[in-house]
VOGU-3710 file (C-alpha; in Angstrom, 3 decimals, decimal comma):
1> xxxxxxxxxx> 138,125/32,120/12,707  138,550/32,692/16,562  137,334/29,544/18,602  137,237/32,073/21,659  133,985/32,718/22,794  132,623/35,096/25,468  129,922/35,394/28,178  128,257/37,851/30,225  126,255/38,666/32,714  125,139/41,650/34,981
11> xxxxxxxxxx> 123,425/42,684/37,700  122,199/45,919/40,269  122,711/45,288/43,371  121,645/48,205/46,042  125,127/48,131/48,377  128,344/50,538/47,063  130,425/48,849/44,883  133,422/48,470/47,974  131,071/46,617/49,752  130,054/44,315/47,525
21> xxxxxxxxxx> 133,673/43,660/46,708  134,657/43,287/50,112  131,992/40,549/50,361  134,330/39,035/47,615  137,939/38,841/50,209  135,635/37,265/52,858  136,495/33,919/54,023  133,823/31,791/52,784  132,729/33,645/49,183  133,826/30,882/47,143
31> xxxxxxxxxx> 131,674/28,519/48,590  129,344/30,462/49,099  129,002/31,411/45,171  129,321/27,159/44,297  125,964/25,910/43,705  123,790/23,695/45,646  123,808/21,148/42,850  127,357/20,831/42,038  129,735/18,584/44,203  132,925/21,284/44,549
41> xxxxxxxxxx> 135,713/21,038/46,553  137,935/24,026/47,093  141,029/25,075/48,515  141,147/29,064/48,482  144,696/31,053/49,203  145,506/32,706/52,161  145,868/35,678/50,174  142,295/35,361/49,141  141,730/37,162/45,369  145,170/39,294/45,517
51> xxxxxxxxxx> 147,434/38,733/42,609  149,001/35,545/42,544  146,421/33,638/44,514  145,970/30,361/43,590  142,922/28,443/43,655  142,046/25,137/43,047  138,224/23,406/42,336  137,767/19,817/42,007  134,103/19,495/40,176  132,516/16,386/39,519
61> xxxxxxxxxx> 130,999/16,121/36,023  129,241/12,959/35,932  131,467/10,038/37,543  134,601/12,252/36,733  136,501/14,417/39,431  137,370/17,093/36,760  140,571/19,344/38,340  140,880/24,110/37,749  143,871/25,732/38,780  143,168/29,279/39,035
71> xxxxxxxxxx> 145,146/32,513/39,604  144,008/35,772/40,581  145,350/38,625/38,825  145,065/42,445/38,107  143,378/43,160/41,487  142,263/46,675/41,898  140,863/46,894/45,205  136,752/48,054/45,016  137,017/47,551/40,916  137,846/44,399/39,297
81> xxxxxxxxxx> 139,913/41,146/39,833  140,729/38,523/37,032  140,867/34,418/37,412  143,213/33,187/34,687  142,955/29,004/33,729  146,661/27,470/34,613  145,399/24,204/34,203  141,484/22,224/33,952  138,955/21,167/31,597  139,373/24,475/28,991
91> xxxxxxxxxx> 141,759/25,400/26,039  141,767/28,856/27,991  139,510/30,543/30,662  140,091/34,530/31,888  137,113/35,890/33,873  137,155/39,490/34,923  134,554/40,334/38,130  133,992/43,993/37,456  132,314/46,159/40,437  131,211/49,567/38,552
101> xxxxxxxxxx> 129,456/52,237/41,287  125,681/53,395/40,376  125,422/56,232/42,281  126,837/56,170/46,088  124,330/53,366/47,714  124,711/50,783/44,303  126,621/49,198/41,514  126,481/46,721/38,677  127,607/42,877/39,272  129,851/42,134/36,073
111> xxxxxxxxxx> 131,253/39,303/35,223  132,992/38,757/31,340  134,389/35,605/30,813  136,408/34,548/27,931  136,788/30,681/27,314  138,149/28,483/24,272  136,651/24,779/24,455  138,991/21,864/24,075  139,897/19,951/20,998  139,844/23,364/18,723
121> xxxxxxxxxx> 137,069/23,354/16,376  135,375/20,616/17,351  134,949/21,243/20,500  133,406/24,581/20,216  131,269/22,790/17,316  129,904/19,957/19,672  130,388/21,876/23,337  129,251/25,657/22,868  125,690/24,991/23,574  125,942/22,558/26,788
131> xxxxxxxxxx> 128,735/25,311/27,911  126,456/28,764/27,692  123,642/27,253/28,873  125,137/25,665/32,008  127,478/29,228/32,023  123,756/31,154/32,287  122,655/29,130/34,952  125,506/28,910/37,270  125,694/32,709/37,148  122,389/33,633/37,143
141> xxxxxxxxxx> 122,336/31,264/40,513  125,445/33,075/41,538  123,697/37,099/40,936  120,939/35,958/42,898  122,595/34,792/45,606  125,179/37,569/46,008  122,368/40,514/45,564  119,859/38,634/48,216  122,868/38,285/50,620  124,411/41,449/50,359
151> xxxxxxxxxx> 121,135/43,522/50,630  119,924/41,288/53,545  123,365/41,887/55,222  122,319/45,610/56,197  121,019/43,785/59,033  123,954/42,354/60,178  126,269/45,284/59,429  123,719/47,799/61,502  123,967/45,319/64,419  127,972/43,657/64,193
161> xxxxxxxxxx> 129,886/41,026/63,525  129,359/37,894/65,942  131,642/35,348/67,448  129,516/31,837/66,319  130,136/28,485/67,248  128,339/25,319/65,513  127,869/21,895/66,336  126,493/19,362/63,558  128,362/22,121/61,310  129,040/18,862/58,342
171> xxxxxxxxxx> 125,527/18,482/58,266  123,128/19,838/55,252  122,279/23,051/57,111  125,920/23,675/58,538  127,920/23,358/55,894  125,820/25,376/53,906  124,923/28,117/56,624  128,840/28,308/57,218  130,022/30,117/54,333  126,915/32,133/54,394
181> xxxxxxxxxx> 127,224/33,436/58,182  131,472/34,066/57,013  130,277/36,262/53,697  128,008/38,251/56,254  130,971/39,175/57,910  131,039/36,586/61,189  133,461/34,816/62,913  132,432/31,011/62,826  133,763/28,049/65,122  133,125/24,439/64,320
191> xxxxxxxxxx> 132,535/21,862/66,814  134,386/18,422/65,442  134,778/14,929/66,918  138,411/14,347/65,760  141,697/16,509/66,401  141,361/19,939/65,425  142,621/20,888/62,296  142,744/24,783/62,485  142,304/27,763/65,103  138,435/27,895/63,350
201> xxxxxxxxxx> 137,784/24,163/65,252  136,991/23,137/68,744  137,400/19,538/69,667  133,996/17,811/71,545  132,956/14,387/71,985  128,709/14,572/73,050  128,607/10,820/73,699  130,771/11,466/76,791  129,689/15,279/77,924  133,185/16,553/76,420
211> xxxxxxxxxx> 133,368/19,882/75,837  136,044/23,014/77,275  133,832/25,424/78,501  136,927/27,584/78,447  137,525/27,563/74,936  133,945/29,087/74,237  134,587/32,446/76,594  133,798/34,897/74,237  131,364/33,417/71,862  128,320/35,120/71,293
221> xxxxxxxxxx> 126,157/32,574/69,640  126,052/28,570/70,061  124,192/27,029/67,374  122,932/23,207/67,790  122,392/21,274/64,704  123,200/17,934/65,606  121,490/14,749/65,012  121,334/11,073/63,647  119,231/11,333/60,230  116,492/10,336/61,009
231> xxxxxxxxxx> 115,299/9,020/57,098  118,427/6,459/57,053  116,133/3,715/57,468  113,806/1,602/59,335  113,251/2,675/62,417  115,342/-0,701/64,717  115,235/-0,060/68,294  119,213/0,262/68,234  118,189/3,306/65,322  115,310/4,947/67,346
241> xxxxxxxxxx> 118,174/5,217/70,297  120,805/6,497/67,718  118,492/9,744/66,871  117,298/10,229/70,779  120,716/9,859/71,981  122,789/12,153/69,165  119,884/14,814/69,590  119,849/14,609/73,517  123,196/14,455/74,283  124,256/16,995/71,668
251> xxxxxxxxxx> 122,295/19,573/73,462  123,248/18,475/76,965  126,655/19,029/76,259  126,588/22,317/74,421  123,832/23,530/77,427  126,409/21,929/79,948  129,003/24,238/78,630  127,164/27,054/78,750  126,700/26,822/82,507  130,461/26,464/83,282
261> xxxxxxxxxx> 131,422/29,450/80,820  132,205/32,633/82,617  130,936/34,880/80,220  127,439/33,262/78,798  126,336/33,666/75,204  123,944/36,078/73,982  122,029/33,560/71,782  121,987/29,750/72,070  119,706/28,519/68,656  118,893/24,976/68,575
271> xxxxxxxxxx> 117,534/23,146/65,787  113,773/20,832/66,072  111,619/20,227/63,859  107,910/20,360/62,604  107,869/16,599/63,518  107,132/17,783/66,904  102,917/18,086/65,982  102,942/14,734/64,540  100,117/13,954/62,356  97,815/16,321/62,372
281> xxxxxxxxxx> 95,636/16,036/58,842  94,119/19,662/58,055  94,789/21,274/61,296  96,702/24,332/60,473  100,072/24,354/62,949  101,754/26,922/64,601  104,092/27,541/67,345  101,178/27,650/69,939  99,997/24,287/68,733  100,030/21,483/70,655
291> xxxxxxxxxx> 102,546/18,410/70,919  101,619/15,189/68,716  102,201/11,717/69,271  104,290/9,101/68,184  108,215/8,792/68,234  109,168/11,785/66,549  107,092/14,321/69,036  109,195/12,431/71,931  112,192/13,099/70,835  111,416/17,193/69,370
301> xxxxxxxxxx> 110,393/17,006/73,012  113,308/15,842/74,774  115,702/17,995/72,340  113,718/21,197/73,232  113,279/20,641/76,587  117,054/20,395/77,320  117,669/23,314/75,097  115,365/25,119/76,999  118,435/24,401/79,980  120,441/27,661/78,184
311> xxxxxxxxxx> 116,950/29,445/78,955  117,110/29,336/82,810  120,866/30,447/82,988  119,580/34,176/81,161  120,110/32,889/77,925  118,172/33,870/74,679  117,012/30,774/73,130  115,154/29,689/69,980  114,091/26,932/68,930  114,383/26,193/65,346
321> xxxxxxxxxx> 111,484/23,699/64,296  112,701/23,135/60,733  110,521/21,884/57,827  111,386/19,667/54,923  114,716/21,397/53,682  114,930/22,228/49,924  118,413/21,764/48,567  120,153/19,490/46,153  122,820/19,183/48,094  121,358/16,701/50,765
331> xxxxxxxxxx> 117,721/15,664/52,462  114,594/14,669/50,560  114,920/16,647/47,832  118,322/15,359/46,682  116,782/11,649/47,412  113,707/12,826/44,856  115,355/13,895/42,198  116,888/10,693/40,394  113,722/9,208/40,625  112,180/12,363/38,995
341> xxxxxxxxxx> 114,585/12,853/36,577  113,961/9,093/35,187  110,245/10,508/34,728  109,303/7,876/37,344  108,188/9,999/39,707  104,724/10,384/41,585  102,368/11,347/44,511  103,308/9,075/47,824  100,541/7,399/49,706  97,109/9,113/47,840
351> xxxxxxxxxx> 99,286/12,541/48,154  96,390/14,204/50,601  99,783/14,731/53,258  100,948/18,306/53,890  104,492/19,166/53,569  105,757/22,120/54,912  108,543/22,416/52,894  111,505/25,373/53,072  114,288/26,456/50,678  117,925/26,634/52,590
361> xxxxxxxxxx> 118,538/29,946/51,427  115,376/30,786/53,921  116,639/28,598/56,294  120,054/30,488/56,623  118,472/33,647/56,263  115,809/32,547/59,487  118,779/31,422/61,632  120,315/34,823/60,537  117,623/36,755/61,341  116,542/34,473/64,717
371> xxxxxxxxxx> 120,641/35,182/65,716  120,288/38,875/65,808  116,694/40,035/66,708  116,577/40,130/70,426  113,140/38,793/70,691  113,652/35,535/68,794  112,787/33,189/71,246  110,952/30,062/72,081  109,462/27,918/69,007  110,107/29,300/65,658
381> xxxxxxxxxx> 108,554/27,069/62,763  111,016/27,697/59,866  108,865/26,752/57,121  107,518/28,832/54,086  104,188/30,798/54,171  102,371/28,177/52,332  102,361/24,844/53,050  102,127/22,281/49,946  100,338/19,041/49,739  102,493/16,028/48,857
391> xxxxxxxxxx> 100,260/15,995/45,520  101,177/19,717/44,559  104,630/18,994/45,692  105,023/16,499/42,972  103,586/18,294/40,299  105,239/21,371/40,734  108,541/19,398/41,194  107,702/17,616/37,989  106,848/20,866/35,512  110,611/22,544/36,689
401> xxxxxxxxxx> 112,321/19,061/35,687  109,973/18,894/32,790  109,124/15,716/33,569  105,790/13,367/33,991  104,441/12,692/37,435  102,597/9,801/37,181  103,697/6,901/39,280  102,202/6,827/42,395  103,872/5,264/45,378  101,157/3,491/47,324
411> xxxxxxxxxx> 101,038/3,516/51,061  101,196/-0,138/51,638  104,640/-0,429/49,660  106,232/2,406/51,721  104,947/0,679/54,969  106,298/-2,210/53,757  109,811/-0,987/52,823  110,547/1,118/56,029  107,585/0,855/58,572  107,429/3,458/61,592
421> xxxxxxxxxx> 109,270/5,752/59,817  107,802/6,287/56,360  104,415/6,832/58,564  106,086/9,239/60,887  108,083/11,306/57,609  106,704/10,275/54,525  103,140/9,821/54,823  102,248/12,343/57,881  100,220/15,295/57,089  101,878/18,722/58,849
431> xxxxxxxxxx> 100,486/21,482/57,985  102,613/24,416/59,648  102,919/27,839/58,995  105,575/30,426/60,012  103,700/32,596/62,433  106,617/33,646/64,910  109,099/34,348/62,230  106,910/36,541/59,931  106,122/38,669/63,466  109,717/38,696/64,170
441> xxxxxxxxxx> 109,985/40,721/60,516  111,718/38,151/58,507  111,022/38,440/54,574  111,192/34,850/52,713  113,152/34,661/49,976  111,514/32,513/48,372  108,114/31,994/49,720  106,620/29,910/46,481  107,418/26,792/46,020  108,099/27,102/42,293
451> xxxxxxxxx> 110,094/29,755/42,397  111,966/27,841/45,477  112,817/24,629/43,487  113,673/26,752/40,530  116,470/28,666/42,460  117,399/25,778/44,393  118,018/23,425/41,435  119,406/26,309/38,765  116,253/26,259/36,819
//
């Protein structure tokens, strides 16, 4: 009896079948296909999926680092491409990406794989299961992903490529939005604190104003995302100054540069947050709403208001006032879901609070969208249509882990544990909605919250 086993999967996606395999050679598609909830570490060729590329993954499984070598083979350019196993965790892995036209404007997504588990019989005995299972979701992840960001890139293609630069590009929403912004056919620039390591970095140093103005002629978009975390902790006076200072002088720099460069930008984005209404109970919050109060407001404040600098020189700028970020990868979420996945997870503080909560995949696709409409400006909430208490949040959260929610966290304990700042994150109530971005045309992704945390965690 064989112990090879096989898996498929397929799926219409409404671009030509050359364009979606172009999408493939981009720089940036293999990270761009590794899920959210995986740690992944690649190292793609030069000669990207050509024959004879070589690959290599480091995955971690557990506490182990497991170790693919994988070469590209049989490369027929706008049909298929193989990845053949030299060396990792199977007996034998071939996987043939097939691109097969439907009609001029469409093809099918197929990928066949052909695996043998380890330790012969035994291994397809005890493994099979676990294997096909996580094989189904990774993929199904993977279709969605490539057919939502191929179809949305009709945008970009109808408008052109941009030159992008990023600062606070290690961050959750940078090193994400990076690969994304490269598979929709960009040219992006990171900003890094250390010597560069390639012709795709730029050397700055915010604490002292360092940045070559020079080196950004050309550029058509400048996108801030820097900042201190501001959940690392209680709130110190030496902390508060950390996330006012790397916010502030971030943007002074970048908005610095800008004036010196001889050829401005088109766009400058900068990143906020909701966090600048404070806690506002029921109210319903949009871009016209008023400032809060408290720390948080101060500093959303200060960071706009010296964004707004790029403004006065001509400069198109938005300001990107992002929710709570759905993603595995990093931010509350990936902070949640231990505790959830023990089945110890609850409401916080009565669970009354609001949370305006937004999958990254929207959050790319905003900044996407904010990049290349011309009248994306001024305050953009980037938060999904409908807002979720922190009660609703936990029970939906709860029925995709299938898991209980019963443990409350009180408010007193959380006050108790990090002061200021679980009153200013945790237990606040913002209720916002995204007004400016559904008038600008944008179309969420995913605009339920189920069907967000479902995508997000592979579910």
């Amino acid at each position: 009896m064989s112990l090879d086993q096989t898996f498929s999967i397929r799926t219409r996606i409404a671009r030509p079948a050359d364009v979606v395999f172009g999408w493939h050679e981009r720089p940036g598609a293999l990270q761009r296909l590794c899920p959210p909830w995986e740690t992944v570490e690649a190292s793609t060729s030069p000669e990207g999926i050509r024959d004879g590329a070589i690959v290599t993954v480091r995955n971690k499984f557990g506490p182990w680092w497991l170790k693919w070598t994988v070469e590209h083979r049989d490369y027929v350019q706008g049909s298929h491409f193989r990845d053949v196993q030299l060396s990792g965790p199977f007996a034998r892995w071939e996987h043939l990406h097939r691109f097969v036209p439907d009609g001029p404007d469409a093809c099918w997504l197929i990928d066949e794989i052909t695996y043998r588990l380890p330790v012969g019989g035994i291994g397809k005995t005890i493994g099979s299961g676990f294997v096909r299972r996580e094989l189904s979701r990774l993929f199904k992840w993977r279709h969605a992903t490539t057919k939502t960001d191929l179809e949305a890139e009709l945008l970009a293609s109808a408008v052109g490529a941009r030159h992008i630069v990023i600062a606070g590009a290690s961050g959750l929403i940078g090193r994400t939005l990076i690969p994304f912004l490269q598979t929709q056919g960009h040219h992006v620039t990171r900003l890094v604190r250390r010597s560069p390591a390639g012709n795709d970095e730029l050397y700055w140093n915010p604490g002292a104003g360092e940045l070559e103005a020079r080196a950004l002629d050309g550029v058509d978009t400048i996108i801030n995302l820097s900042g201190e975390n501001i959940a690392g902790g209680r709130w110190t006076a030496e902390r508060r100054d950390a996330i006012f200072r790397s916010r502030v002088d971030a943007t002074k720099t970048l908005v610095g540069a800008v004036q010196r460069m001889s050829r401005k930008p088109e766009s400058f984005l900068s990143a906020s947050a909701v966090g600048f209404y404070g806690d506002r109970g029921e109210e319903m919050l949009t871009e016209r709403s008023t400032i809060g109060q408290g720390f948080l407001p101060e500093v959303c404040l200060a960071w706009e208001t010296h964004a707004q600098g790029a403004r006065k020189m001509g400069v198109r700028t938005a300001l990107m006032r992002f929710g709570v970020i759905l993603s595995p990868a990093g931010g509350a979420l990936a902070k949640l879901l231990p505790v959830f996945r023990a089945g110890v997870g609850g409401a916080v503080g009565g669970g009354r609070q609001w949370m305006s909560w937004v999958g990254i995949d929207d959050v790319l696709g905003a900044i996407h969208h904010a990049m290349l409409n011309r009248d994306a400006e001024g305050p953009i909430n980037v938060v999904a249509p409908e807002p979720a208490t922190n009660r609703e949040f936990t029970r939906v959260l709860a029925s995709v882990l299938h898991r209980p929610a019963i443990v409350p966290v009180p408010r007193f304990a959380l006050e108790t544990l990090f002061g200021e700042m679980a009153d200013a994150t945790l237990l606040a109530s913002e209720r916002a909605v995204p007004e400016r971005l559904i008038k600008l045309g944008y179309t969420f992704r995913y605009p339920e919250l189920d069907k967000a945390l479902r995508h997000g965690l592979g579910r």
